[in-house]
N, C-alpha and C positions, 0 to 999 in steps of 0.2 A: 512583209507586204509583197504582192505580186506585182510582176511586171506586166507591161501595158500590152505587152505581147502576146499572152496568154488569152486565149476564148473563154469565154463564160456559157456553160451549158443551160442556157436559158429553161429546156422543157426537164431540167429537175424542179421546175417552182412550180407554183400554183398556177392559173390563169391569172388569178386576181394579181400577184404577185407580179407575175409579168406585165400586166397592164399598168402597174405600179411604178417599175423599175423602167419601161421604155419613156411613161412622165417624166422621171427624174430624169433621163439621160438626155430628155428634148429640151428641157427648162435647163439645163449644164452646158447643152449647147448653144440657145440662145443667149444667155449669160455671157459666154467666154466671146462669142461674135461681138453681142457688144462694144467688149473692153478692146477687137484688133480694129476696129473701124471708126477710130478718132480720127477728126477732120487734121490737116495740118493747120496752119496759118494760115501757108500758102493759099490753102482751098476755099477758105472761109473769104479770104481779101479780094479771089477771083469772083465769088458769087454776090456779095457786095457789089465791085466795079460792074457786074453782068447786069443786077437787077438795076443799077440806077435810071432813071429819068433824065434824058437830054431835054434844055429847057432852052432855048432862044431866047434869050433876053432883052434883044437889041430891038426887036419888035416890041416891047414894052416901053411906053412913057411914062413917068410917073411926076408929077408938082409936090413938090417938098410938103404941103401941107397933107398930101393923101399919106407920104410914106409915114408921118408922124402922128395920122389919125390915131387917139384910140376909142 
């Protein structure tokens, strides 16, 4: 197997060839991006607390019969 060092003389192929083999090298890339750009915890818990809705509640009155409407 060769090393990742090594060049690949691209214009020994076909055109088709080439237009073939730069696909595969863009779909390999996007692939492997994928798999290094997993959220932590941390990030997920941050954008949670971010999105929430502060809600004032002390402005609301409620009668025991509205909260138990159904």
């Amino acid at each position: 197997m060769q090393t990742t060092k090594q060049k690949i003389d691209l214009e020994a192929l076909p055109e088709e060839a080439r237009k073939e083999l730069m696909d595969f090298y863009e779909s390999l890339i996007k692939k492997y991006k994928r798999k290094t750009n997993h959220k932590t915890v941390e990030d997920v818990e941050k954008e949670i607390l971010a999105d929430q809705i502060q809600i004032d509640t002390k402005k609301w009155k409620f009668e025991r019969e509205q909260i138990h409407e159904r």
